[in-house]
C-alpha positions, 0 to 999 in steps of 0.5 A: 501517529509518526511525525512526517520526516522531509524523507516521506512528507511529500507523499500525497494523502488521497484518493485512487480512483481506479487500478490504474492510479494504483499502479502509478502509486506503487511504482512511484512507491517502489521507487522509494523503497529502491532510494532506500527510502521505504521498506515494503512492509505488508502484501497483499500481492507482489508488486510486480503481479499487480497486473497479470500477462492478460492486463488484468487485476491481481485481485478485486482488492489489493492492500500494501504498507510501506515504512519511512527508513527515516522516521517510522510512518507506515502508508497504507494503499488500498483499493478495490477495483470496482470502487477505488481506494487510498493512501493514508496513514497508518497506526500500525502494520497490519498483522492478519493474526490480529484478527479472530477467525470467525466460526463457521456456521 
């Protein structure tokens, strides 16, 4: 894991409680990678369509990493919307080619 830099070091781990703390957290992500402070590196989704024109969730769950430009640690946000999510540390970015296609029965 990376050593948090005094360019990312104030980004809380915890808990999202609901899509609406989601939101806050991606703006507040958002804000950085636009300081050039992060760079968005995995989507789930654009964030500009985390809610859609009738106010509802893009999708059930939703996932993005972000990268410090200063120091390399990678953010992952996740959430499901029925049961919350997180913002944690990440070892890598996720790569979906990572994970095997499961045979269908």
């Amino acid at each position: 894991m990376s050593k948090r830099c005094q360019q990312c070091k104030m980004i809380p781990i915890v808990q999202i409680h609901n899509p609406a703390e989601y939101v806050m957290c991606m703006d507040s992500f958002m804000g950085m990678v636009a300081k050039g402070d992060m760079e968005m590196v995995y989507a789930t989704c654009p964030p500009d369509s985390i809610i859609d024109e009738q106010g509802r969730f893009y999708a059930r769950k939703l996932f993005h990493q972000f990268r410090c430009t200063g120091c390399g640690t990678i953010y992952g946000m996740y959430v499901d919307a029925t049961q919350g999510g997180e913002i944690k540390i990440n070892d890598k970015v996720f790569d979906p080619n990572d994970y095997d296609e499961k045979a269908e029965s």
